[in-house]
Backbone as XML, in Angstrom:
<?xml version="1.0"?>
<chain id="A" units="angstrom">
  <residue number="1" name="UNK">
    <atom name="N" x="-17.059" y="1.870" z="-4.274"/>
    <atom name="CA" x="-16.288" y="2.536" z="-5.309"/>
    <atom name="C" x="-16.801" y="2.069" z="-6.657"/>
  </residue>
  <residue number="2" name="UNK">
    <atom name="N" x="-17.156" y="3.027" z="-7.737"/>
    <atom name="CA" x="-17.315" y="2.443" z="-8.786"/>
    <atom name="C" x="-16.443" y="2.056" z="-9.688"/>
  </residue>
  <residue number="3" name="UNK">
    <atom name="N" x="-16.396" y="1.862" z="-10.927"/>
    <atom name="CA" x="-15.282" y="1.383" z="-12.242"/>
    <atom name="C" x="-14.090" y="2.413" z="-12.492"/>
  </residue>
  <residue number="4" name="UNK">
    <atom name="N" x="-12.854" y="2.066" z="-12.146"/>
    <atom name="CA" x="-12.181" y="2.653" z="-11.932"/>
    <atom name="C" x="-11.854" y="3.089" z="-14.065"/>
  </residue>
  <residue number="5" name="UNK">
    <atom name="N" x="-11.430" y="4.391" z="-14.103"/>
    <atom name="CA" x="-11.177" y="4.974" z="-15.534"/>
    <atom name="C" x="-9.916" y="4.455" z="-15.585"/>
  </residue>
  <residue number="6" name="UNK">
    <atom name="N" x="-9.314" y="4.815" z="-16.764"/>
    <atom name="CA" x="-7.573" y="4.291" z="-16.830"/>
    <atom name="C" x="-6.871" y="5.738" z="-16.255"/>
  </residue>
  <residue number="7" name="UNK">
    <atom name="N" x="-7.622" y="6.668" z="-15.819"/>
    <atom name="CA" x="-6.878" y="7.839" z="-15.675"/>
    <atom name="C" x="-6.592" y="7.669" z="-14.139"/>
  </residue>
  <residue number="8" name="UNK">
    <atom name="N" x="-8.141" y="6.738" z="-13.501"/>
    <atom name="CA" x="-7.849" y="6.378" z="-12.071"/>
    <atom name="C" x="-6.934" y="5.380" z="-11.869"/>
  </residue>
  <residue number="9" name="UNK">
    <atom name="N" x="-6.527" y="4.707" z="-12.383"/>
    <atom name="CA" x="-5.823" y="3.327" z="-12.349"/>
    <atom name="C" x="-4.454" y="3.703" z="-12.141"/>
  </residue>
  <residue number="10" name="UNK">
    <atom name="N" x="-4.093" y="4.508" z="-13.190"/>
    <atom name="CA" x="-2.999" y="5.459" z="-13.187"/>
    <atom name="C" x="-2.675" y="6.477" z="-12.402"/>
  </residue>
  <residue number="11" name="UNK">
    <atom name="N" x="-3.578" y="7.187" z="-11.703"/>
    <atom name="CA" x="-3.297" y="7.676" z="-10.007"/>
    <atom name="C" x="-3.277" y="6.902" z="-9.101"/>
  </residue>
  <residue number="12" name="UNK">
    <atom name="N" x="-3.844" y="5.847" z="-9.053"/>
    <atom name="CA" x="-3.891" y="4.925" z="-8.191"/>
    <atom name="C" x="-2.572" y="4.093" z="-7.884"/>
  </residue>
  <residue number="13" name="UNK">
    <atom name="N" x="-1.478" y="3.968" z="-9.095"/>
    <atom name="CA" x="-0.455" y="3.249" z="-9.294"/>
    <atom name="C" x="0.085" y="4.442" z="-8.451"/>
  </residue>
  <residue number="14" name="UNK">
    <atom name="N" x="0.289" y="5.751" z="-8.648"/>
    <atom name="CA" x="0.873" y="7.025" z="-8.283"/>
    <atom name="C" x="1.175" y="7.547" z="-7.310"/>
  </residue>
  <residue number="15" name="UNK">
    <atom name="N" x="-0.838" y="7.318" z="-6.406"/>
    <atom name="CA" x="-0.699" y="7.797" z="-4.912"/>
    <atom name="C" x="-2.040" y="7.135" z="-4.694"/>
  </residue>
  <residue number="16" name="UNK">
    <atom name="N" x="-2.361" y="5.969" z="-4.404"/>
    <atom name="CA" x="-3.556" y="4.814" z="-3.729"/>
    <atom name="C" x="-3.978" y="5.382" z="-2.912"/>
  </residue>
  <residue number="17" name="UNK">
    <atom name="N" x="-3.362" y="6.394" z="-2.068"/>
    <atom name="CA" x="-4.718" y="6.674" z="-1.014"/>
    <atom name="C" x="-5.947" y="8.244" z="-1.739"/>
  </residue>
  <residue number="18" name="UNK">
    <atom name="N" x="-4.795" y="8.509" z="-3.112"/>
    <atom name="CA" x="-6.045" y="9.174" z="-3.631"/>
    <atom name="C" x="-7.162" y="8.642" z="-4.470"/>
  </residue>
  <residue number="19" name="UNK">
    <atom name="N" x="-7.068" y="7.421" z="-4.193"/>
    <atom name="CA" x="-8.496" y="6.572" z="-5.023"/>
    <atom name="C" x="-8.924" y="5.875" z="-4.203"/>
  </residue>
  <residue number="20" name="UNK">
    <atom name="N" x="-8.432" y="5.205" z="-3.532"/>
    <atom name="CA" x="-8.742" y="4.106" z="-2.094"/>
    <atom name="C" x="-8.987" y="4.538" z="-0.939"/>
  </residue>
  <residue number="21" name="UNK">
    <atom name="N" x="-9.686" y="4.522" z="-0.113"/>
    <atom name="CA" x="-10.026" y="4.922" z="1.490"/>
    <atom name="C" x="-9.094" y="4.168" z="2.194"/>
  </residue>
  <residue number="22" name="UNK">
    <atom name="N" x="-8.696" y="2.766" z="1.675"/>
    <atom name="CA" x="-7.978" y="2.144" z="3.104"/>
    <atom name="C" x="-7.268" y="0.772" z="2.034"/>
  </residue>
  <residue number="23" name="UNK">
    <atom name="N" x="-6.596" y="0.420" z="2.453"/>
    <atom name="CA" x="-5.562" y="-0.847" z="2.119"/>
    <atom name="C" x="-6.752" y="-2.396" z="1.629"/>
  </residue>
  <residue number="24" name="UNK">
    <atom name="N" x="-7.505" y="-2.070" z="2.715"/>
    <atom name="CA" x="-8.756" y="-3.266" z="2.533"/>
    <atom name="C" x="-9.289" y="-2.475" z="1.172"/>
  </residue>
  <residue number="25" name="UNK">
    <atom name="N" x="-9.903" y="-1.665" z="0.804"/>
    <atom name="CA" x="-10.711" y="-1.385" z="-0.243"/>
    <atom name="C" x="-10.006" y="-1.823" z="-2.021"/>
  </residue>
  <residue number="26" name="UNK">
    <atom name="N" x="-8.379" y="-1.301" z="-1.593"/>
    <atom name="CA" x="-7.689" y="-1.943" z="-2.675"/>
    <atom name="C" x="-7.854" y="-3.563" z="-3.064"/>
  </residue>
  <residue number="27" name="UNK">
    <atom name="N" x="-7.383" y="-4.469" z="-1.565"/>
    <atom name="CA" x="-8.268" y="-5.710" z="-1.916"/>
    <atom name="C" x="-9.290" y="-6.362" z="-2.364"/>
  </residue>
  <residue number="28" name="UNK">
    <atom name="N" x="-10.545" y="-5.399" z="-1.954"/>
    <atom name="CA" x="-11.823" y="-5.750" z="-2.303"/>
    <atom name="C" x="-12.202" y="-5.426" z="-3.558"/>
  </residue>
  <residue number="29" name="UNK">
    <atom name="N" x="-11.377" y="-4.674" z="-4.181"/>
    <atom name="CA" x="-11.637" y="-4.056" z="-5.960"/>
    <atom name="C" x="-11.704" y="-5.398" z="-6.953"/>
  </residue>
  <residue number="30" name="UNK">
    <atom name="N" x="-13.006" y="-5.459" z="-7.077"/>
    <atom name="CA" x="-12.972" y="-6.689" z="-8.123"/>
    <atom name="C" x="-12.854" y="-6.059" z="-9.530"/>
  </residue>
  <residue number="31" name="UNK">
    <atom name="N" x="-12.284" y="-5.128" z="-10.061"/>
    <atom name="CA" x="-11.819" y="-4.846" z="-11.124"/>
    <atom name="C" x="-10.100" y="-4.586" z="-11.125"/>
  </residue>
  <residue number="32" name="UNK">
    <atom name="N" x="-9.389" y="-5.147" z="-10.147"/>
    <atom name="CA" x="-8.395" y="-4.589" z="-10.676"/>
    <atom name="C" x="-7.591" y="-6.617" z="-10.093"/>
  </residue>
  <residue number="33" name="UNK">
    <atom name="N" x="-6.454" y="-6.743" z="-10.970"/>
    <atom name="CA" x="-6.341" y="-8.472" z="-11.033"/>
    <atom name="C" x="-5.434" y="-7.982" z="-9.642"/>
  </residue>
  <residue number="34" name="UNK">
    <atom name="N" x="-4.877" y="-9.860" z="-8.965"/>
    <atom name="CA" x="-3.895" y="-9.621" z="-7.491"/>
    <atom name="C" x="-2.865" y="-8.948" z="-8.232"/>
  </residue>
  <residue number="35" name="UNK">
    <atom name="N" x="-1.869" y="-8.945" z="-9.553"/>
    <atom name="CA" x="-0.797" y="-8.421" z="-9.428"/>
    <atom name="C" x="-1.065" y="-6.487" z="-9.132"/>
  </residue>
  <residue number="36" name="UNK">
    <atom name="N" x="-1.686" y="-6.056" z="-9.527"/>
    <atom name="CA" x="-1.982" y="-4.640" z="-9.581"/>
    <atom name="C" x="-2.638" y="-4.423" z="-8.443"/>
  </residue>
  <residue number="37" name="UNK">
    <atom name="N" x="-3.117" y="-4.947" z="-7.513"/>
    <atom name="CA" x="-3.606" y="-5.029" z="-6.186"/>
    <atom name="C" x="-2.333" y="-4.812" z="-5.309"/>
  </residue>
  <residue number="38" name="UNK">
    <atom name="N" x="-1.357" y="-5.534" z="-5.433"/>
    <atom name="CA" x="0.231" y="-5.971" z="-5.251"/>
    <atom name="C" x="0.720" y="-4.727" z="-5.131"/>
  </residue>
  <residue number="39" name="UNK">
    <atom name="N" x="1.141" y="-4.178" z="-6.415"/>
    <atom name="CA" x="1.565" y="-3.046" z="-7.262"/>
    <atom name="C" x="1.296" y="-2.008" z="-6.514"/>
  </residue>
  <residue number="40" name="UNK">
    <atom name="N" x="-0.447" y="-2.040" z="-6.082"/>
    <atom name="CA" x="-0.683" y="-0.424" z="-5.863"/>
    <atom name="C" x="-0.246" y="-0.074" z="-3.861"/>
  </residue>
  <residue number="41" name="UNK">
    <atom name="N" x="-0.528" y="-1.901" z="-3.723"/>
    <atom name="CA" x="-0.198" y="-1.682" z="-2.118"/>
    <atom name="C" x="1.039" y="-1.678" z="-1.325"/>
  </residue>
  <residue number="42" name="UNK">
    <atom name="N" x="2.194" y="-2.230" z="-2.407"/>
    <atom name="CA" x="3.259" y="-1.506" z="-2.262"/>
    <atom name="C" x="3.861" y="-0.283" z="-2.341"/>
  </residue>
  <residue number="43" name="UNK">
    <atom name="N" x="3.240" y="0.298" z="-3.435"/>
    <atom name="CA" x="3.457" y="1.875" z="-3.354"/>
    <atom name="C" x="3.095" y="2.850" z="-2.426"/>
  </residue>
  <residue number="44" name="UNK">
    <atom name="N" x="1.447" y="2.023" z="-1.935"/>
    <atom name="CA" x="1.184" y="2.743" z="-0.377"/>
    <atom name="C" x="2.166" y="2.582" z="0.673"/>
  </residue>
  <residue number="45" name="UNK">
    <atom name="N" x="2.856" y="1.077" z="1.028"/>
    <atom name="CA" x="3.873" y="0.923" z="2.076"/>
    <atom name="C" x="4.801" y="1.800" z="1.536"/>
  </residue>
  <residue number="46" name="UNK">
    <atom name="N" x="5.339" y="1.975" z="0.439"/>
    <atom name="CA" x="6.629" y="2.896" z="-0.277"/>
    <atom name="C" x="6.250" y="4.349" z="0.193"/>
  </residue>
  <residue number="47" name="UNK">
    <atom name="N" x="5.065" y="5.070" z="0.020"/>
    <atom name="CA" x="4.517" y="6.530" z="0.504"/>
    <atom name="C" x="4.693" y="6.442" z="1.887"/>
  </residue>
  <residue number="48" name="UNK">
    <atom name="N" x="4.006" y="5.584" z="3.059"/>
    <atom name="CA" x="3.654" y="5.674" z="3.999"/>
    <atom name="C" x="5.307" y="6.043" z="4.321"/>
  </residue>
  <residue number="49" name="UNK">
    <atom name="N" x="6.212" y="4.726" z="3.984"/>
    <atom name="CA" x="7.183" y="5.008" z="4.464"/>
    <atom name="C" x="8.562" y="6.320" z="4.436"/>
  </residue>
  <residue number="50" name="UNK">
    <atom name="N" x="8.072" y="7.239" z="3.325"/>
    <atom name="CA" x="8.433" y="7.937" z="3.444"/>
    <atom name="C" x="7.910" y="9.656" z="3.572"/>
  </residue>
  <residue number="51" name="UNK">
    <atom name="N" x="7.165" y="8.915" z="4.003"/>
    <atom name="CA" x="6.216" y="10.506" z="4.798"/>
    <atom name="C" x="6.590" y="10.853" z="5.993"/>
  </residue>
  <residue number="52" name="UNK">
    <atom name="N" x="6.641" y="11.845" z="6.291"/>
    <atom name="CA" x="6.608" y="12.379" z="8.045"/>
    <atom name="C" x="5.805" y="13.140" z="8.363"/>
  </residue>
  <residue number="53" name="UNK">
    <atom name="N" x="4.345" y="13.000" z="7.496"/>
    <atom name="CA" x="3.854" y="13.538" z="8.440"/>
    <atom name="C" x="2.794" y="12.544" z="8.821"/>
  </residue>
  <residue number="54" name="UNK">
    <atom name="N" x="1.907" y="12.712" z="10.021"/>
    <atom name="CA" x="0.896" y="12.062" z="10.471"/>
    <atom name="C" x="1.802" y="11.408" z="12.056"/>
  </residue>
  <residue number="55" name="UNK">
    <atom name="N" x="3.155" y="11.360" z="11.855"/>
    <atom name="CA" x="3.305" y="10.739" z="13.298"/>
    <atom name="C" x="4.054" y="9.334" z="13.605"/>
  </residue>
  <residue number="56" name="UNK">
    <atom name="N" x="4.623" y="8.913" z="13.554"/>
    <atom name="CA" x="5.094" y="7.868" z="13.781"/>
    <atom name="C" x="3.756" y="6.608" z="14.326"/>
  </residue>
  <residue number="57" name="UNK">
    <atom name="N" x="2.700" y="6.789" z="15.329"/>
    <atom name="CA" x="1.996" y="6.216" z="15.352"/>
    <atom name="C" x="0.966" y="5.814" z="14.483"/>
  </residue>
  <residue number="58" name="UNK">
    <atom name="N" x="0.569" y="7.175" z="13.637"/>
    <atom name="CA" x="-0.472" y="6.971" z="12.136"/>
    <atom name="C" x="0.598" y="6.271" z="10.873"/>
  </residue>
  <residue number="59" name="UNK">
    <atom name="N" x="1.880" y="6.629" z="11.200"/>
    <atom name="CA" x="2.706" y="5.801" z="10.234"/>
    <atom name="C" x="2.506" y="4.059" z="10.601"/>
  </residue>
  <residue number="60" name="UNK">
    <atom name="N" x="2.806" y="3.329" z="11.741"/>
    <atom name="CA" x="2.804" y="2.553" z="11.716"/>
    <atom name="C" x="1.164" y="2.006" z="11.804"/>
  </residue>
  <residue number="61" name="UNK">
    <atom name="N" x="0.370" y="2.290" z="12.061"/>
    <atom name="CA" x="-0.950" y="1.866" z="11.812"/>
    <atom name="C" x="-1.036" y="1.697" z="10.121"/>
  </residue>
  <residue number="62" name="UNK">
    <atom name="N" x="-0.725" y="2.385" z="9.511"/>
    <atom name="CA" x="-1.010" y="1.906" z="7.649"/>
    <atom name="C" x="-0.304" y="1.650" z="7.339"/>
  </residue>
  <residue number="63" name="UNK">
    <atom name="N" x="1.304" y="1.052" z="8.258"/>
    <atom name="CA" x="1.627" y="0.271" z="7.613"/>
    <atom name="C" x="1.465" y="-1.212" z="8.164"/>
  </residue>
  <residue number="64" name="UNK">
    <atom name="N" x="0.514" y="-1.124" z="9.105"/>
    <atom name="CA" x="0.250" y="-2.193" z="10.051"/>
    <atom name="C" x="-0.873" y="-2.880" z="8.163"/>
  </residue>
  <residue number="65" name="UNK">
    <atom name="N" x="-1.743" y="-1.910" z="8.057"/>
    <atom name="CA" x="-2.665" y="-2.166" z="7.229"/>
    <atom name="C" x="-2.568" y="-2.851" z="6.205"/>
  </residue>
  <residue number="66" name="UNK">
    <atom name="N" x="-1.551" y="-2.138" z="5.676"/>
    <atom name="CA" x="-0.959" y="-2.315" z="4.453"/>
    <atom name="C" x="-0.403" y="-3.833" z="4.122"/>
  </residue>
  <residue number="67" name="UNK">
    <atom name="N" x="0.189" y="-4.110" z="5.252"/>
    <atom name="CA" x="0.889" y="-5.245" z="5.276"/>
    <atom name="C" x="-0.466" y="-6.485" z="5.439"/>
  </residue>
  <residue number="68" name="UNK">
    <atom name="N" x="-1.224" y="-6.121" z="6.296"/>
    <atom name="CA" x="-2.626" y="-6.971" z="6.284"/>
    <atom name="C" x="-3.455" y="-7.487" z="5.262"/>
  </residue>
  <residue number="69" name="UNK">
    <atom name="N" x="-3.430" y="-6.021" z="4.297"/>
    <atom name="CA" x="-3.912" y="-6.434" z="3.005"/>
    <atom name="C" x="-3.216" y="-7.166" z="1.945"/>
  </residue>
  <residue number="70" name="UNK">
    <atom name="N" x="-1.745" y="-6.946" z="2.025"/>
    <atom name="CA" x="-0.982" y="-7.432" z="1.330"/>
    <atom name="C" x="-0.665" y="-9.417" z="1.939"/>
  </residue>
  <residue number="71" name="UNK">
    <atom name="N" x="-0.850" y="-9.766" z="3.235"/>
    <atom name="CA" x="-1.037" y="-10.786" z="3.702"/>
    <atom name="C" x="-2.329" y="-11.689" z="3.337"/>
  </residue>
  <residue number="72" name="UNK">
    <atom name="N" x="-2.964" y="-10.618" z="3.010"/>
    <atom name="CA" x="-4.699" y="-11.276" z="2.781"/>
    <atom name="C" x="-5.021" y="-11.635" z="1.007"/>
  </residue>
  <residue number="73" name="UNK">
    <atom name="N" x="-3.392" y="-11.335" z="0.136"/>
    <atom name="CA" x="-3.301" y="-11.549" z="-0.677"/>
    <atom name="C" x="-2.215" y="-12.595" z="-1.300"/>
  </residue>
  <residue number="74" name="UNK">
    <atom name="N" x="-1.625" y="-12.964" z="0.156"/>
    <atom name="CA" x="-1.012" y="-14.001" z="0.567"/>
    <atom name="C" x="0.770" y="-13.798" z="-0.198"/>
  </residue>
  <residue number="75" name="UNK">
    <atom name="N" x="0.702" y="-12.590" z="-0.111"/>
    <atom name="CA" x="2.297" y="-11.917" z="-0.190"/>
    <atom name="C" x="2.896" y="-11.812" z="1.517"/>
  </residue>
  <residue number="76" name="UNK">
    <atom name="N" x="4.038" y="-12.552" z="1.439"/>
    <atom name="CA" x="4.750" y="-12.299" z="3.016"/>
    <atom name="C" x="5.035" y="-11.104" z="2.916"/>
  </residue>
  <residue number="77" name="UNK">
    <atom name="N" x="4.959" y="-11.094" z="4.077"/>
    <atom name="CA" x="5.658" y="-9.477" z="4.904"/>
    <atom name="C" x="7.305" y="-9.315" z="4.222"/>
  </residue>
  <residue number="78" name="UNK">
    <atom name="N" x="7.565" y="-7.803" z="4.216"/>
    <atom name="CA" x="8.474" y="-7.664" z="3.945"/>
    <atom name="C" x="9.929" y="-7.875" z="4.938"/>
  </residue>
  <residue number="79" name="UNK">
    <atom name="N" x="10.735" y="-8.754" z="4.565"/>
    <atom name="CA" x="11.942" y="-8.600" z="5.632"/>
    <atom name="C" x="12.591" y="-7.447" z="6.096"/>
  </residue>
  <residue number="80" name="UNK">
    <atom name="N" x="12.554" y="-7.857" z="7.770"/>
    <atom name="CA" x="13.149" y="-6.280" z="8.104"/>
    <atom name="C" x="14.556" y="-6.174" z="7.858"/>
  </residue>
  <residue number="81" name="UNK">
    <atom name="N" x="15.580" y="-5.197" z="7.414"/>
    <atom name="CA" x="16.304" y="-5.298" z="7.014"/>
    <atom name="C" x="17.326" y="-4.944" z="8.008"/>
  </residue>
  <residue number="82" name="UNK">
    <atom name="N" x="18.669" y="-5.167" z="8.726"/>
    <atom name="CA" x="19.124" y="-5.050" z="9.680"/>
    <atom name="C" x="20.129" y="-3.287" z="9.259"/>
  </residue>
  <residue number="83" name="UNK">
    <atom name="N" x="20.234" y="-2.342" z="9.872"/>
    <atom name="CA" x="21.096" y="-1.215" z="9.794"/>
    <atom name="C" x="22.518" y="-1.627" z="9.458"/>
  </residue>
  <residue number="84" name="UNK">
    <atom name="N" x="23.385" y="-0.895" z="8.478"/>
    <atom name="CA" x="24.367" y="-1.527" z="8.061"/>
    <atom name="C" x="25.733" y="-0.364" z="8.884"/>
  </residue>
  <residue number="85" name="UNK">
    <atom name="N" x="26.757" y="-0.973" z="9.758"/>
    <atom name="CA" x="27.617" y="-0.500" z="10.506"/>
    <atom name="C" x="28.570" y="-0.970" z="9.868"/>
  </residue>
  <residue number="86" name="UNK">
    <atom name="N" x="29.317" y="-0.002" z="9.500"/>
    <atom name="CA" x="30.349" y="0.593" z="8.725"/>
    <atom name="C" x="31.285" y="1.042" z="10.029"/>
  </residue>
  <residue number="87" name="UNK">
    <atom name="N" x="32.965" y="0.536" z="10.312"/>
    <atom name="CA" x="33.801" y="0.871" z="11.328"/>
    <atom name="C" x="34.635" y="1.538" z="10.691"/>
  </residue>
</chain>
């Protein structure tokens, strides 16, 4: 990938998989610092998670990813949050 423009940076904050191929490539961007690395790979877990399409299995594969890259940036996983039952 080459030098990202501020116009890419700014889609990238928006929708990361239209500038990025994969969760790893966001990591490997030596132009962009860890917090905005952070930033953009949460917004991918935030998309992934509310998409339906691709499948429940292509869903959890990027967010398998996602979370990998975000581990490899030494951010914990997000807590799963328990369903809230209301009687």
């Amino acid at each position: 990938m080459g030098k990202l423009s501020g116009i890419e940076l700014k889609r990238a904050r928006l929708v990361p998989s239209s500038v990025f191929a994969s969760p790893d490539e966001v990591v490997g961007s030596a132009e962009l610092s860890r917090v905005q690395k952070i930033a953009i790979l949460r917004r991918w877990e935030f998309d992934v998670r509310c998409t339906d399409s691709g499948g429940v299995d292509g869903q959890g594969l990027m967010l398998h990813q996602v979370h990998q890259a975000l581990g490899a940036l030494g951010v914990a996983p997000p807590a799963h949050r328990a369903p809230v039952v209301t009687h």
